[in-house]
C-alpha positions as CSV (number, residue, x, y, z in Angstrom):
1,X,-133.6,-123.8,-107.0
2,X,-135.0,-120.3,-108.2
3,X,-138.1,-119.1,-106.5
4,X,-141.0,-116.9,-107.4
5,X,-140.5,-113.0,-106.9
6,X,-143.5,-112.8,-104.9
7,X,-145.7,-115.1,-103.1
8,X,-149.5,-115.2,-103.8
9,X,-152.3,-115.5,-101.1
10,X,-154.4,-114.0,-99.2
11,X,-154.7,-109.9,-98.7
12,X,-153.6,-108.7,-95.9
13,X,-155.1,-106.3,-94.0
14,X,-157.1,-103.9,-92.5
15,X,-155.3,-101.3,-92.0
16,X,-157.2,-98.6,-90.7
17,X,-157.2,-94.6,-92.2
18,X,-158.7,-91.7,-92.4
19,X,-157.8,-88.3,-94.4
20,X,-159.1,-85.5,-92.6
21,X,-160.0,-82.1,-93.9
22,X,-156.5,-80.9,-91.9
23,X,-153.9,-83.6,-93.5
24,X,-155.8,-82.3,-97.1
25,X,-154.6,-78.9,-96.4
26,X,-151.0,-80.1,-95.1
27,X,-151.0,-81.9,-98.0
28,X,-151.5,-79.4,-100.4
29,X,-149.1,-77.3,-98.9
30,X,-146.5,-79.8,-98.9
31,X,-146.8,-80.3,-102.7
32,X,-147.2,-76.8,-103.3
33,X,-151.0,-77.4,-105.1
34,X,-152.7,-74.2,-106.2
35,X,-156.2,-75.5,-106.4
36,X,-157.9,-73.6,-104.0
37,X,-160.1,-76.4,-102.8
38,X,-157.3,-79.1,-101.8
39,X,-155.9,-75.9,-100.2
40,X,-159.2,-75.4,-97.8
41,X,-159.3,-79.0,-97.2
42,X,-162.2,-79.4,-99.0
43,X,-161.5,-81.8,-101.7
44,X,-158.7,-84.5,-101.8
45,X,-156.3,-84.3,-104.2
46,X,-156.6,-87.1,-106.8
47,X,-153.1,-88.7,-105.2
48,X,-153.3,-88.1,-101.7
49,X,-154.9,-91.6,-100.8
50,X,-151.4,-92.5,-101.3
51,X,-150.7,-91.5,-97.8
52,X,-153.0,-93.8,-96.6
53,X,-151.3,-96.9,-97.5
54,X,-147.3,-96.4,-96.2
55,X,-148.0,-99.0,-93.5
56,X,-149.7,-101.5,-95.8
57,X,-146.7,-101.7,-98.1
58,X,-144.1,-102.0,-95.3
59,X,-146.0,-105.2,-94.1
60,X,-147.2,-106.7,-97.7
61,X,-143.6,-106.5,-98.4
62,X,-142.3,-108.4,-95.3
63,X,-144.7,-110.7,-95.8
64,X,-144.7,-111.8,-99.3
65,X,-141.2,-111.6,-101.1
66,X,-139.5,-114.7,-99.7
67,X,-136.3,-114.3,-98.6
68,X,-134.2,-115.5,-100.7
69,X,-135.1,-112.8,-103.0
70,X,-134.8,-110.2,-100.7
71,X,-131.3,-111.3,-99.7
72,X,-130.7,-110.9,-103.5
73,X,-131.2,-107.8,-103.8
74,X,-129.0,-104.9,-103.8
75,X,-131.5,-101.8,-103.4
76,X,-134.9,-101.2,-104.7
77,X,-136.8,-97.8,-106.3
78,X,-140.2,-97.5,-107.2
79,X,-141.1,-98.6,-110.4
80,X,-144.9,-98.0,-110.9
81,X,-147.9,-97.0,-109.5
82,X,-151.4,-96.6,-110.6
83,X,-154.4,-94.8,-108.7
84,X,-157.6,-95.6,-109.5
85,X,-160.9,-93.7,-107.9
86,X,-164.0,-95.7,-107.8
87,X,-165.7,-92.2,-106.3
88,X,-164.0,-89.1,-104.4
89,X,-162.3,-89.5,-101.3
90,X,-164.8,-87.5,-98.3
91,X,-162.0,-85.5,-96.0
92,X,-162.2,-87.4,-92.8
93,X,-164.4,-90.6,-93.4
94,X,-162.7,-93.1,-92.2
95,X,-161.4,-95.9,-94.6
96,X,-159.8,-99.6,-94.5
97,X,-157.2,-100.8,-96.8
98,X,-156.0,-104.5,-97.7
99,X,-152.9,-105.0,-99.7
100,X,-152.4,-108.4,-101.7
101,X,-149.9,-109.8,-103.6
102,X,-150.2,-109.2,-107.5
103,X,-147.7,-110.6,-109.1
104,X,-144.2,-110.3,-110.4
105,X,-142.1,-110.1,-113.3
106,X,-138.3,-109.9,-114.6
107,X,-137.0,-106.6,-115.9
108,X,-133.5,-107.7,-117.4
109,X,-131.6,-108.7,-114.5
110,X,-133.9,-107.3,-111.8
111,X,-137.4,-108.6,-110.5
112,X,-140.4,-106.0,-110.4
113,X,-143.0,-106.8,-107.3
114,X,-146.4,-105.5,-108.0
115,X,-148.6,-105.3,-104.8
116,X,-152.6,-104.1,-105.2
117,X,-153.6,-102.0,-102.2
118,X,-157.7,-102.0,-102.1
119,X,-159.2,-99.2,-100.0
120,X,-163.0,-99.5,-98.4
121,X,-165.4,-97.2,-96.7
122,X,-167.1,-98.6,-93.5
123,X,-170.1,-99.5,-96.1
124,X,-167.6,-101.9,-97.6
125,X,-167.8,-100.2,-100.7
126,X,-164.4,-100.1,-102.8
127,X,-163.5,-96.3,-103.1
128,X,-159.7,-96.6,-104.3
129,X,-157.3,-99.2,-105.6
130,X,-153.5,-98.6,-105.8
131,X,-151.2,-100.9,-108.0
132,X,-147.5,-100.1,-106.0
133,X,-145.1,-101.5,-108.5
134,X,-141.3,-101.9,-107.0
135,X,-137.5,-102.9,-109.0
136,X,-136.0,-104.8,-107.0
137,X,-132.5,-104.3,-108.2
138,X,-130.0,-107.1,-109.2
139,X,-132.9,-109.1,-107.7
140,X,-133.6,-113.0,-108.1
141,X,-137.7,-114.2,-108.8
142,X,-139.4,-116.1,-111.0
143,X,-142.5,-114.5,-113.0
144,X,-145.9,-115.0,-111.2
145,X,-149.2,-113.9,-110.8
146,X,-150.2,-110.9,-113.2
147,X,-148.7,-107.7,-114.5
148,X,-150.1,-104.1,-113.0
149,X,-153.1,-102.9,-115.6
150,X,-151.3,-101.5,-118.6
151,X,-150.9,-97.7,-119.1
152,X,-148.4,-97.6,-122.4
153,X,-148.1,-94.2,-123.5
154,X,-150.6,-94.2,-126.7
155,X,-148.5,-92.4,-129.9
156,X,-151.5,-91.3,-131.5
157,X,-152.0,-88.6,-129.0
158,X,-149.0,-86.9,-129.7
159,X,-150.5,-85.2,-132.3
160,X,-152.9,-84.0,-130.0
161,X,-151.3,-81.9,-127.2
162,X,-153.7,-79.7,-124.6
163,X,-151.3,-78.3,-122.6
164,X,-148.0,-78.2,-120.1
165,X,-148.1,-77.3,-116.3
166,X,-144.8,-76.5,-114.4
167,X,-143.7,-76.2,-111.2
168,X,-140.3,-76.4,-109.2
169,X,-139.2,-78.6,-106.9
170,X,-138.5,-76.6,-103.5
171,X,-135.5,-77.5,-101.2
172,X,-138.0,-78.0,-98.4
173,X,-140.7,-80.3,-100.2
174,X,-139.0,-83.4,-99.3
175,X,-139.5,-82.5,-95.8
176,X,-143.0,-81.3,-96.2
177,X,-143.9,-84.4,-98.1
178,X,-142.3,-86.6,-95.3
179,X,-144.5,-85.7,-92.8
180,X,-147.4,-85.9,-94.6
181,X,-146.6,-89.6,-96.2
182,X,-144.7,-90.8,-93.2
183,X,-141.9,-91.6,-96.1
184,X,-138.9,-90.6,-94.6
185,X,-136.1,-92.4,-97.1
186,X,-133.2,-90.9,-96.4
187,X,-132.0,-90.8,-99.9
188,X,-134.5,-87.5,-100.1
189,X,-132.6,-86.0,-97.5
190,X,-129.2,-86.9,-97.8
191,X,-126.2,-87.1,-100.6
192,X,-125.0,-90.3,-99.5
193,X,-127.6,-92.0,-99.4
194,X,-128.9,-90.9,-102.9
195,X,-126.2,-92.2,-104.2
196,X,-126.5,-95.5,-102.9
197,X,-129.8,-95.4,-104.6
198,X,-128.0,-94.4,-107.8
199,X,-128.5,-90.9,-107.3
200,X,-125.8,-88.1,-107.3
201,X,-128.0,-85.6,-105.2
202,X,-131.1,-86.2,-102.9
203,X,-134.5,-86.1,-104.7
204,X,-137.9,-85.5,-104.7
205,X,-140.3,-88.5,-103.2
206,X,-141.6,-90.4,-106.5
207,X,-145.2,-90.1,-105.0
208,X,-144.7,-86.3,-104.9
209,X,-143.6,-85.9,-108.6
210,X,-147.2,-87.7,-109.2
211,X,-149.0,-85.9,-107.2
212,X,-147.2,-82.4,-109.1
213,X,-148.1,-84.3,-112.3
214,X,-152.1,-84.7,-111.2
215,X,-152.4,-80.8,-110.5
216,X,-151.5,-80.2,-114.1
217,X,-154.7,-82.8,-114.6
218,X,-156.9,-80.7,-112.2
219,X,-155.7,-77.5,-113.7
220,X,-155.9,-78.0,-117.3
221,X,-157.9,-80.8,-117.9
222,X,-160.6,-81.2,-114.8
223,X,-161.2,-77.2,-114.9
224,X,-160.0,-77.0,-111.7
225,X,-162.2,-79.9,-109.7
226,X,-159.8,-82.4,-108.3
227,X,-162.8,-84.8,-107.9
228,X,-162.9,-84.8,-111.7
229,X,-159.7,-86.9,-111.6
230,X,-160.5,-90.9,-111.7
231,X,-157.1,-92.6,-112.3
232,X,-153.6,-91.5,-112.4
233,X,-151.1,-93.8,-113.2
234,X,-147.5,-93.8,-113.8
235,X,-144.0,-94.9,-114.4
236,X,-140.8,-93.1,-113.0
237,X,-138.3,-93.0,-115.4
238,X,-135.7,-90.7,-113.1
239,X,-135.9,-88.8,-110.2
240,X,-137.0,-85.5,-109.9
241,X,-133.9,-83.4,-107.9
242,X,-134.6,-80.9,-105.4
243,X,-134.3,-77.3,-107.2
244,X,-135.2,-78.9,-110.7
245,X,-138.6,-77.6,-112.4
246,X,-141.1,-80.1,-113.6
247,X,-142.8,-79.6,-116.6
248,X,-145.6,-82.0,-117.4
249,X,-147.3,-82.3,-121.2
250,X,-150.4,-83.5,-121.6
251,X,-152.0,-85.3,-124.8
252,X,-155.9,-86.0,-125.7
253,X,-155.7,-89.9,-126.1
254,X,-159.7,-90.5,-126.2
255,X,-162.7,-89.4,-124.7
256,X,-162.0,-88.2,-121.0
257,X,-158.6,-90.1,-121.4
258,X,-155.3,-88.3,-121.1
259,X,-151.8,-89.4,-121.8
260,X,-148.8,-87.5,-120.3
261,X,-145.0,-87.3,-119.7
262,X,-143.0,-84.9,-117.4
263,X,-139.2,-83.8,-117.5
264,X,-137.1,-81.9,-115.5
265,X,-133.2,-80.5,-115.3
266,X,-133.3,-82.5,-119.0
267,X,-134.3,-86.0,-118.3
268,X,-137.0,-87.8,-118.3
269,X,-138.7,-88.5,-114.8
270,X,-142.4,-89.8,-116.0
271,X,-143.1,-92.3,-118.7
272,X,-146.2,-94.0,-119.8
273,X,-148.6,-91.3,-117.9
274,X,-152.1,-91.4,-117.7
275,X,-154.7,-89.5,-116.6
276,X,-158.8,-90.2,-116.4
277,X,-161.9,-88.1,-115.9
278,X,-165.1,-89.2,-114.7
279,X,-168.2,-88.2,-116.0
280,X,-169.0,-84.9,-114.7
């Protein structure tokens, strides 16, 4: 008897957090981000509330795929994942997050777990909401509940490039990144494991390649004011490899709505991108 991918119910939750002005600075050196602010620790970085929800998605997970389809499956990789900023993050207030089940659907042979992570300040006023979307590969699960909000690539703004922003992918950001996240996969780390991951190399933490991909927002498109930044969302088409350099091209879609797609060493690693200002 087949069983859905995910079960819905109740949020789970809180799970306390906090970014202080000192993990902002660790975690703009760990990604390497030139904005001068994120550097001082002064503003977060439109990804960084990312780090805030590691433990969340360990236990949502445990507690919401039924077995039978994690017995199914043969490996998992990150899929998805969307970022939206209901108002900048304040370094070091301290914050709450609940993570819910969202719903899950099939993607040829595999099933692809969505889980919404909602993040509250102690006003219990929503500042961020994540959608963490996962392939669960070779997986069993019916479709339930509802797909993550759409972010299709629009082809229209093709013919209306702004810019590209490239960096490179150090042989010690993996590391740097770990420490800040608490994400210490060791398919970023180690040959064997990548390739058990389908990987012939270790590579770069998906979460890092968007972060890389938000300071070309910040840079080009925010004139240089991470707080600018409302919603980042994404899918990973590849991995990023350690020594590789990103390049990210942006496109005007509509007003203060930007879609984007990044390469490096020749592939594609992000699809469907999308970035969105707030009003200044």
């Amino acid at each position: 008897m087949s069983v859905p991918g995910v079960v819905l119910g109740d949020r789970l939750g809180p799970f306390p957090g906090r970014i202080p002005r000192e993990l902002v600075r660790q975690y703009a050196a760990a990604t390497r981000d030139p904005n001068g602010r994120a550097a001082a620790g002064e503003a977060v970085p439109p990804v960084a509330v990312v780090t805030q929800i590691w433990e969340a998605q360990q236990a949502g997970f445990t507690a919401v795929v039924p077995d039978e389809v994690r017995a199914s499956m043969t490996g998992g990789v990150h899929g998805e994942h969307d970022v939206v900023l209901h108002r900048p993050i304040v370094p070091g207030e301290d914050l709450r997050t609940w993570v819910q089940p969202w719903g899950a659907r099939r993607g040829g042979k595999h099933a692809l777990l969505t889980l919404r992570y909602a993040t509250y300040d102690t006003a219990d006023a929503l500042v961020a909401e994540q959608w963490w979307t996962t392939v669960l590969l070779n997986a069993t699960g019916e479709p339930v509940g509802e797909a993550a909000p759409d972010h299709t690539f629009p082809e229209a703004a093709r013919a209306h490039h702004v810019g590209d922003y490239r960096i490179d992918a150090d042989g010690d950001m993996p590391r740097r990144y770990a420490e800040v996240s608490s994400d210490w996969s060791p398919h970023h780390f180690d040959s064997a494991a990548a390739r058990q991951s389908g990987a012939d190399r270790p590579f770069l933490h998906g979460l890092c390649t968007m972060a890389l991909c938000a300071q070309g927002a910040v840079s080009i498109l925010a004139g240089g004011d991470p707080e600018r930044v409302r919603r980042v969302a994404v899918r990973f088409a590849s991995p990023t490899f350690i020594g590789d350099e990103l390049e990210v091209h942006l496109y005007r879609a509509s007003d203060r709505v930007y879609a984007f797609e990044a390469d490096a060493g020749g592939a594609a690693v992000i699809r469907n991108g999308l970035f969105e200002l707030r009003v200044s």
